[in-house]
C-alpha positions in Angstrom: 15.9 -112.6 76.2 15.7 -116.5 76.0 14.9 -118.0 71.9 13.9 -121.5 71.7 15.0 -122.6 68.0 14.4 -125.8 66.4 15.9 -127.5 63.7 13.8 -129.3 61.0 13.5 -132.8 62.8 12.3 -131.2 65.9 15.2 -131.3 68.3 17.2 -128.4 69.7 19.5 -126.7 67.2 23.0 -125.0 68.3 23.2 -121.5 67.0 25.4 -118.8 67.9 22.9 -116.2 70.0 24.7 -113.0 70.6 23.0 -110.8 73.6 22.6 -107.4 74.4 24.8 -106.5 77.8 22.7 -104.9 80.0 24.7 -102.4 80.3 24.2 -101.4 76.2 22.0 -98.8 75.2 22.4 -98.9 71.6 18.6 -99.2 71.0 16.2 -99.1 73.6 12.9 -99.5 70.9 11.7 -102.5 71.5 10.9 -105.4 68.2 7.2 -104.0 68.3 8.4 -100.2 68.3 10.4 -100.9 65.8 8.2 -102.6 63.5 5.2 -99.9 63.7 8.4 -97.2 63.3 8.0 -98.8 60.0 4.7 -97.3 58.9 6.2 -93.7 60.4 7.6 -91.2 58.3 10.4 -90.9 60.5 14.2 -90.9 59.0 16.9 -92.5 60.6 20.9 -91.2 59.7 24.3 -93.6 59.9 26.8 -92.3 62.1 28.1 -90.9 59.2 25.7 -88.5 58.7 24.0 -90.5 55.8 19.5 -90.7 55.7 18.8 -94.5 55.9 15.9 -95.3 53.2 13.6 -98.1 53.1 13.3 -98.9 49.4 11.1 -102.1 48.7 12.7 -104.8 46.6 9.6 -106.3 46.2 5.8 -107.9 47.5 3.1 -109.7 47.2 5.5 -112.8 47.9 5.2 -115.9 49.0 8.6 -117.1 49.7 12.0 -115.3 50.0 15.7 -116.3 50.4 18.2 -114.4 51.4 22.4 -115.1 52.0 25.7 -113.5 51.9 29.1 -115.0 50.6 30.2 -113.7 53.9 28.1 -114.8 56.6 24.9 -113.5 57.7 23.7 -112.0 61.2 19.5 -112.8 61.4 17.9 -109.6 64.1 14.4 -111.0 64.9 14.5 -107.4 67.1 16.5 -105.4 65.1 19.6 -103.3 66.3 20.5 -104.2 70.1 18.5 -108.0 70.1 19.6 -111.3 70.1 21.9 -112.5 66.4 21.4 -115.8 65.0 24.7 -116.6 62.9 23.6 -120.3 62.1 23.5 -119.8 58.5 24.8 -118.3 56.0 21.6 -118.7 53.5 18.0 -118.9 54.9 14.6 -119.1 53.2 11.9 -117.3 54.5 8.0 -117.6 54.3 4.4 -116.1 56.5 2.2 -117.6 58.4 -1.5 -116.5 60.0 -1.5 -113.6 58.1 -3.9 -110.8 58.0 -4.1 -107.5 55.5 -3.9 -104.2 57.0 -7.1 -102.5 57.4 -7.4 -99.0 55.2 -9.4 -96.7 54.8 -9.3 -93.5 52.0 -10.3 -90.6 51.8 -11.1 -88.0 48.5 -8.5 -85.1 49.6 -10.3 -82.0 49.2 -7.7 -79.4 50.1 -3.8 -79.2 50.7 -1.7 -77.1 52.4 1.7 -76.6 54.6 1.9 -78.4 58.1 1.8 -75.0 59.4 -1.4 -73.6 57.6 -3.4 -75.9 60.4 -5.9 -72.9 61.2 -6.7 -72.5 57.5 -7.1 -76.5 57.4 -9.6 -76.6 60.1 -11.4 -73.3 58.2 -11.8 -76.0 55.4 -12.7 -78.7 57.0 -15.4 -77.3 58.8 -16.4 -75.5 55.8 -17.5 -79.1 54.0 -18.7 -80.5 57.5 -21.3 -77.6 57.2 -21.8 -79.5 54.0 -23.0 -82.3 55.2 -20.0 -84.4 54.6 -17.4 -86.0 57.1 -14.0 -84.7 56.6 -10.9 -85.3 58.7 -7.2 -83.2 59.0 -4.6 -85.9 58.0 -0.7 -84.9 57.6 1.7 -86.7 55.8 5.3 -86.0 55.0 8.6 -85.9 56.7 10.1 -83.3 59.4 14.0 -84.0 59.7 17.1 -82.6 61.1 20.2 -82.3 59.1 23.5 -80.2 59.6 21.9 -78.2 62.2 19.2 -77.4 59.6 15.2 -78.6 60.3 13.6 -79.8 56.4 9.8 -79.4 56.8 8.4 -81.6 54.5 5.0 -82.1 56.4 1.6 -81.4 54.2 -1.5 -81.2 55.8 -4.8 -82.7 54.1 -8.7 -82.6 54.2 -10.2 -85.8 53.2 -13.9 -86.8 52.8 -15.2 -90.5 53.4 -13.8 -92.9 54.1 -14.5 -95.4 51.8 -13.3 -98.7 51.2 -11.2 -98.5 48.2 -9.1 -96.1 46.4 -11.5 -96.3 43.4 -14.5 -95.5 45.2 -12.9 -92.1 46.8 -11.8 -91.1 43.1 -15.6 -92.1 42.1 -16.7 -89.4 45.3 -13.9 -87.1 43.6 -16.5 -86.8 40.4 -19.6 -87.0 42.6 -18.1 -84.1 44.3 -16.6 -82.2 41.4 -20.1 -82.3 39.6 -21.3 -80.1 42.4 -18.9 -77.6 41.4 -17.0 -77.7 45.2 -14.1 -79.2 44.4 -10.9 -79.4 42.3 -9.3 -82.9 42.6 -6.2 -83.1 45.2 -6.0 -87.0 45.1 -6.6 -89.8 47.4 -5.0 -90.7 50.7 -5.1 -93.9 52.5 -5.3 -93.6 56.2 -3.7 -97.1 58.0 -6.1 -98.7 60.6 -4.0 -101.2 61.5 -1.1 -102.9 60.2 -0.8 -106.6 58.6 -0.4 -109.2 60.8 1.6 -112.4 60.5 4.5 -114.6 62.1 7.3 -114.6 59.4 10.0 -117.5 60.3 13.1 -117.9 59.1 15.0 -121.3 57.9 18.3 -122.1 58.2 19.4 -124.0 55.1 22.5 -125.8 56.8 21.1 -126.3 60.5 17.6 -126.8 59.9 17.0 -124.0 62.5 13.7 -122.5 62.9 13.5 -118.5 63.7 10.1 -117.0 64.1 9.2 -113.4 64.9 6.0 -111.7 64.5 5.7 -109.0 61.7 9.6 -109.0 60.5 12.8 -110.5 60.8 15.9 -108.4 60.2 18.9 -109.8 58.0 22.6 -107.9 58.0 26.1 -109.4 56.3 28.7 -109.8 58.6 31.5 -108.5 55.8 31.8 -106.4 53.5 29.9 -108.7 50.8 26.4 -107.9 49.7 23.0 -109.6 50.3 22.0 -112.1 47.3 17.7 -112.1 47.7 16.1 -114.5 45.6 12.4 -114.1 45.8 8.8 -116.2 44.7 5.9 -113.6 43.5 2.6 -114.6 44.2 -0.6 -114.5 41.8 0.3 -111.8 39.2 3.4 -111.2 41.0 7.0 -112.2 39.2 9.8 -113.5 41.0 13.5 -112.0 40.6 17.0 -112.2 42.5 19.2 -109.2 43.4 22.5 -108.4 45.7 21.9 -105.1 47.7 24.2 -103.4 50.1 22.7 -102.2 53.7 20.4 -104.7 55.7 17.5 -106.1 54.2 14.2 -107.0 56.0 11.4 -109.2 55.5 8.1 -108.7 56.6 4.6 -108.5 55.8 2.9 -106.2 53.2 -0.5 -104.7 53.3 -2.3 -107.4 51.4 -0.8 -110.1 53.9 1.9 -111.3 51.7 5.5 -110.6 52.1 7.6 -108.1 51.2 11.4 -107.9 51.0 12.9 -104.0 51.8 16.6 -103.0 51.1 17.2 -101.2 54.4 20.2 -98.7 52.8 22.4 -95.8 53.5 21.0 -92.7 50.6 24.9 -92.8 48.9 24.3 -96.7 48.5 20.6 -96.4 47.3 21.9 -94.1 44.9 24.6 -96.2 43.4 22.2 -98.2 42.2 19.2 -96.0 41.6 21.3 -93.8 38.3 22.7 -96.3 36.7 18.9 -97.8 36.5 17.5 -94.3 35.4 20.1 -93.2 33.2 22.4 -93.9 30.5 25.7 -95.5 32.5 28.1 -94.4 29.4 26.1 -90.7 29.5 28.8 -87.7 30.0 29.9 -87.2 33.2 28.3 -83.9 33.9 24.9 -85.3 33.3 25.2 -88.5 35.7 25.6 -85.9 38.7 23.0 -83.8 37.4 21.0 -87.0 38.0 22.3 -88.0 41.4 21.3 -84.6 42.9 18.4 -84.6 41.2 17.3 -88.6 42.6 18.9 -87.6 45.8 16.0 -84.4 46.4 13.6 -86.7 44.8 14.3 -89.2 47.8 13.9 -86.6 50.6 11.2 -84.8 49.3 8.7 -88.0 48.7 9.8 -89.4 52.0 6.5 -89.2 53.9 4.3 -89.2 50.8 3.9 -92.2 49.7 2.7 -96.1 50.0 0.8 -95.2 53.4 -0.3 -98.9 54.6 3.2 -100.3 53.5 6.0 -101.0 55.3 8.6 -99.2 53.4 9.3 -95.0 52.0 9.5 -95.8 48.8 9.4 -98.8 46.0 12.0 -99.3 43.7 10.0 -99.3 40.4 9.2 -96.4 37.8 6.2 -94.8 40.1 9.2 -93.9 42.8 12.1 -94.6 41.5 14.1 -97.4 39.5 16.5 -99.1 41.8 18.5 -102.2 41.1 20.7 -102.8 44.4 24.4 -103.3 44.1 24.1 -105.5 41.0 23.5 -102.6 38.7 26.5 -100.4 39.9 29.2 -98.7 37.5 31.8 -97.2 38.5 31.0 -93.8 36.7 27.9 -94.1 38.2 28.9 -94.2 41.5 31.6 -91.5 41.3 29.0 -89.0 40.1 27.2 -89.8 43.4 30.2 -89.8 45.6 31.6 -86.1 43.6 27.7 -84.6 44.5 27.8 -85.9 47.8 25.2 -84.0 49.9 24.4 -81.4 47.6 20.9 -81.1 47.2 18.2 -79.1 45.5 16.7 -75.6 47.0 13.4 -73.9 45.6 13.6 -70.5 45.1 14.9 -68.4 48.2 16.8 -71.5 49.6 14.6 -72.4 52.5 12.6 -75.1 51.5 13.7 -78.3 49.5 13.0 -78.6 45.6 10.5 -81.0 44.0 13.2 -82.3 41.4 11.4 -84.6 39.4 12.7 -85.9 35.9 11.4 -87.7 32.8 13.4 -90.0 30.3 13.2 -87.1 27.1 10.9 -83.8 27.4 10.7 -83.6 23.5 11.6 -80.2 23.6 10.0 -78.6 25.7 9.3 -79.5 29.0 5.7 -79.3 31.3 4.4 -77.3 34.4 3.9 -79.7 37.3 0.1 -79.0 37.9 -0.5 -79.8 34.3 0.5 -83.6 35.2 -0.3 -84.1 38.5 -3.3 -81.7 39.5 -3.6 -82.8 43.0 0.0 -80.3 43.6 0.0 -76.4 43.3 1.9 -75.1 40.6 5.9 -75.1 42.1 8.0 -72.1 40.6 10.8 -74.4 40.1 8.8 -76.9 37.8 7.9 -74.3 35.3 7.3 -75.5 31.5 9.6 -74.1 29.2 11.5 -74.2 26.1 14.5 -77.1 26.1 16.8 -74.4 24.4 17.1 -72.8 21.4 16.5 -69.5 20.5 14.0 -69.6 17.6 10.4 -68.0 18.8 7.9 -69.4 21.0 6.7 -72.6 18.9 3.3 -72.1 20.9 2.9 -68.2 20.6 -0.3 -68.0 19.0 -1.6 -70.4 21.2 -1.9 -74.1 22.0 -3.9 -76.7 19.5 -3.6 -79.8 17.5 -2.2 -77.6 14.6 0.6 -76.3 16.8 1.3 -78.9 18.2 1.2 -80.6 14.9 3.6 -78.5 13.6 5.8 -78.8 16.7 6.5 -82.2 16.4 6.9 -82.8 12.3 9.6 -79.5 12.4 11.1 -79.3 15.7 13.4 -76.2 16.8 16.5 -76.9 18.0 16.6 -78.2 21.2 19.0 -80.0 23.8 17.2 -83.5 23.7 16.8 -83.2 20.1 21.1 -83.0 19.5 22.1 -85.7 22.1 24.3 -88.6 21.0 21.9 -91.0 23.5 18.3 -91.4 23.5 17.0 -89.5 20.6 16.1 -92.2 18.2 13.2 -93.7 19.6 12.4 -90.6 22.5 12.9 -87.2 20.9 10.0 -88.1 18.1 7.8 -91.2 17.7 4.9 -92.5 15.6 2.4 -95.6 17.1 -0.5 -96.9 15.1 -2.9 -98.9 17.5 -5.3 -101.3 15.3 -8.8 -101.3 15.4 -8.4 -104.5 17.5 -6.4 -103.4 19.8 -8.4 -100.3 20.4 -11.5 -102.1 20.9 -9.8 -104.6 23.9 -7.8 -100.8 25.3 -11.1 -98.9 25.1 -13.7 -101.7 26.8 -14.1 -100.0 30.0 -14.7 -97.0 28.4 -18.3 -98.6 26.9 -17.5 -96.4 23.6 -18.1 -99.0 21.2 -16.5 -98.9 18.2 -14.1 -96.1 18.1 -14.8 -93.1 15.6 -12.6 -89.8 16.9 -9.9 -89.1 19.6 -10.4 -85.1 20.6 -7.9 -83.8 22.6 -10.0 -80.5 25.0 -7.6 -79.7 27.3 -3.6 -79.2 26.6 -0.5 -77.9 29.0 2.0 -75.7 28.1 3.9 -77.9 26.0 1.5 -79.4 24.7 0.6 -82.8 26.1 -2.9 -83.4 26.6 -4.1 -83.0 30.0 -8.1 -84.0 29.0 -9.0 -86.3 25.7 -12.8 -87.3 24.8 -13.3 -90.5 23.1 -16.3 -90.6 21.0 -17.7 -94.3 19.6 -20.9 -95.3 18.2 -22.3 -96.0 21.4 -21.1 -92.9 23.0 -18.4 -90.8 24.5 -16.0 -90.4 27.1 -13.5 -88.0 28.8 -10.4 -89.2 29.9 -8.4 -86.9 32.5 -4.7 -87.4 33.5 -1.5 -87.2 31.8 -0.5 -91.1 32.8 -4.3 -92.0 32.6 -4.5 -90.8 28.8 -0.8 -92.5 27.8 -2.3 -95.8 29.6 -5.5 -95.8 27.9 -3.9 -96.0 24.7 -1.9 -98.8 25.7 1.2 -97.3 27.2 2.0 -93.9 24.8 5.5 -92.7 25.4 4.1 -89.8 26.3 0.9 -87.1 26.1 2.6 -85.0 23.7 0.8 -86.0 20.4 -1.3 -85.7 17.5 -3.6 -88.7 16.5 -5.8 -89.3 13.6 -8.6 -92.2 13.4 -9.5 -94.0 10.6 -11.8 -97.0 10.3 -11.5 -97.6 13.9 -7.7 -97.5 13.9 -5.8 -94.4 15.2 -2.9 -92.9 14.6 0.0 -91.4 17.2 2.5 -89.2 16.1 4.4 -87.8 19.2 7.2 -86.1 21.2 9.2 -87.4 24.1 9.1 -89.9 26.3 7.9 -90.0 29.8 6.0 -86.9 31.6 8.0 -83.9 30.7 8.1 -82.4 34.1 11.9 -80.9 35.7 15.0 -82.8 34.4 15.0 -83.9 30.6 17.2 -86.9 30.8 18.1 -87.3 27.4 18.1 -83.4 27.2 21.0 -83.0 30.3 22.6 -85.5 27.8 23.1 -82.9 25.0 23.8 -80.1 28.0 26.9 -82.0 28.9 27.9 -83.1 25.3 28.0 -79.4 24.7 30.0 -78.4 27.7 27.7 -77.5 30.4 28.5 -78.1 34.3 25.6 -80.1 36.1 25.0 -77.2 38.1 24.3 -75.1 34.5 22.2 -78.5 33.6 20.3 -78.1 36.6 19.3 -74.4 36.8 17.9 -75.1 33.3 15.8 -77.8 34.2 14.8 -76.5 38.1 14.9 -72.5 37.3 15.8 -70.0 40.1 16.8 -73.1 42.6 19.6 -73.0 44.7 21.9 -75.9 45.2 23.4 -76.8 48.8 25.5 -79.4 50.3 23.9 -80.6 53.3 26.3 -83.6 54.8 
């Protein structure tokens, strides 16, 4: 393959081009294959043994700049193409750009990749009702160790619709027929985004344009400094990740920069960002295996239309490349290595999510996100302690009342880290503020907050805000924290007064699987991680899988 690259004043530029022999077969996909392999759900392993994962650094850019202390190879194909090694630091920017085209559908119905009969029972089911539905799957299927991990879901969507917002809108329209029982939105991908991304050499001047993506590698052992530009509403920032890094364009026709990185890596940089660094040791690998399942189970599942698995902020998972690495950190990772999460019966792969402090008691899954069937490993229960069942006589505001102003003993209540301002908590929101939060809502002025719908610890799962002009329900664990400008969590009590109101709380975060702060106060105590998880993830069954 013959490059023609330019330096700034037009003429030719010397660069170092290293070819594939033809006799070399180490990847046969070619630039385009590789870039729509992007948009798969497909995992790729080191020779190592180690799953590969796309975590976004960031998008919505408009300029990037990426370099390495030790020399940098530039892959406008990827593995087995042409190198550039002109530079050690280039900048890179989009041009001709166009967004992907999505469409989204209200899912009606989910099951197992293998249920496919039952999904075309369903589907022709709400044809027969006069609306369009479609079969989607989404999700991973991946060999490790001689073991196959079926992570595939099937769905049933209706529309399509433009927007995400208008298929949650055709959620309610269909709801108020009594047929359905929200399952979420999925965006199908119509086409990818479109644009020529080039690459500038900041010593040569040498030009290096690919279309879609250009791939960027160290040649030692130092990693990748990326500096990046945000766009409207979009901050800038600068990071050092290990792995490769690509650039390339996001769905809106921006660019976006993705850390390219082996899972041991990732996850060297992922706990120390979701966890105390100084917490016991016990608890840090509690926290690896738990991140680690979280990455293979989500895999598939989210950011359809983007070019990456997963993004490396709170809605994934926090991850701060290299630069956040501690050493106990990273030997909790290295000491877990492989193990990972089973449900109960050890044959399919726990959903082991985690929240900063559960308050003292954590939540069922469906109860937060009701889209997902209720998972026996994500049961709500008591975070220790052996006084009775605080929630006995049933749950209501005077329970929970009580709950929070004399809490039993629990294990995120006696932790040395994180109980101050996460175990209990008290907000006040002013009228002011209340009146700018609530706007959408068309309440008016507030005059009551009544929580009608709670889970089993608790949290409110459905709140009706009543104002002079009116009243409104709001559904959602996130939805409800958000609405009241960013609760800690949906565990409360409130009381309004003169259009003010009044949040006393528990915990921080969604209460669902691993307490945080809670596996803090296991480990303090003398518990293994393995004692830390099967409190958190009851019945599961831990394996080491590479």
């Amino acid at each position: 393959m013959i490059r023609h690259v330019r330096g700034l004043g037009g003429g030719l530029v010397l660069v170092a081009v290293l070819a594939v022999g033809a006799g070399r077969a180490a990847d046969e996909l070619s630039g385009a294959d590789k870039l729509r392999a992007l948009y798969s759900a497909e995992f790729r392993f080191t020779k190592d043994g180690l799953p590969v994962v796309p975590v976004a650094i960031a998008d919505g850019l408009t300029g990037v700049a990426i370099s390495s202390s030790d020399g940098l190879r530039l892959l406008p194909e990827g593995d087995g193409g042409p190198e550039f090694r002109a530079d050690d630091a280039w900048n890179v920017r989009v041009q001709g750009t166009s967004p992907a085209k999505l469409r989204h559908w209200t899912v009606v119905w989910r099951g197992r990749a293998t249920q496919g009969a039952e999904a075309a029972g369903v589907a022709k089911t709400w044809r027969d009702r006069g609306e369009t539905a479609r079969v989607f799957e989404q999700g991973a299927l991946f060999g490790v160790s001689g073991e196959i991990l079926d992570r595939r879901e099937q769905l049933i969507g209706i529309g399509p619709v433009p927007t995400a917002e208008a298929a949650e809108k055709a959620a309610e329209r269909l709801a108020s027929k009594g047929v359905l029982s929200s399952h979420g939105v999925f965006t199908e991908l119509v086409d990818r985004p479109h644009g020529t991304v080039e690459a500038v050499g900041l010593k040569s001047g040498a030009r290096v344009r690919n279309e879609g993506i250009l791939w960027f590698s160290g040649i030692g052992a130092a990693p990748l400094r990326v500096e990046w530009t945000g766009g409207p509403g979009k901050p800038g920032g600068t990071g050092t990740y290990h792995g490769r890094v690509y650039v390339t364009v996001d769905r809106l026709g921006a660019l976006a920069v993705v850390n390219a990185v082996p899972e041991d890596q990732l996850l060297a940089g992922l706990v120390p960002a979701e966890i105390f660094p100084n917490a016991p040791d016990e608890a840090l690998k509690a926290q690896a295996i738990a991140a680690r399942g979280e990455l293979l189970t989500k895999i598939g599942t989210r950011h359809a239309g983007d070019p990456f698995r997963i993004c490396s902020q709170t809605h994934c998972q926090v991850y701060a490349g290299a630069g956040r690495e501690t050493a106990r950190t990273t030997a909790a990772v290295r000491a877990t290595r492989g193990e990972v999460l089973f449900a109960p019966g050890g044959t399919d792969l726990a959903d082991s999510v985690y929240s900063a402090s559960c308050g003292g008691h954590t939540e069922s899954n469906e109860n937060v996100w009701p889209d997902m069937g209720p998972l026996a490993e994500l049961r709500g229960h008591r975070d220790g302690g052996k006084d009775p069942d605080p929630f006995a006589q049933g749950i209501d505001a005077a329970s929970v009342a009580r709950f929070i102003d004399a809490p039993p003993p629990s294990w995120c209540g006696q932790a040395s880290l994180g109980v101050t301002d996460r175990f209990r908590w008290t907000v006040t929101r002013s009228a002011s503020e209340l009146g700018r939060l609530l706007a959408p809502l068309k309440v008016g002025e507030l005059r009551g907050i009544e929580v009608s719908e709670r889970g089993i610890s608790g949290r409110a799962r459905t709140v009706r805000v009543i104002g002079t002009a009116g009243a409104q329900t709001v559904r959602g664990e996130l939805r409800i924290r958000q609405i009241f400008g960013g609760l800690r969590s949906s565990l409360f009590v409130v009381s309004v007064e003169g259009g003010a109101a009044t949040f006393r709380g528990a915990g921080f975060g969604h209460g669902v699987g691993l307490c945080q702060v809670g596996s803090i106060g296991m480990a303090e105590a003398g518990k293994t991680y393995r004692e830390i998880l099967q409190h958190y993830y009851p019945g599961t069954v831990l394996r080491k899988l590479w």
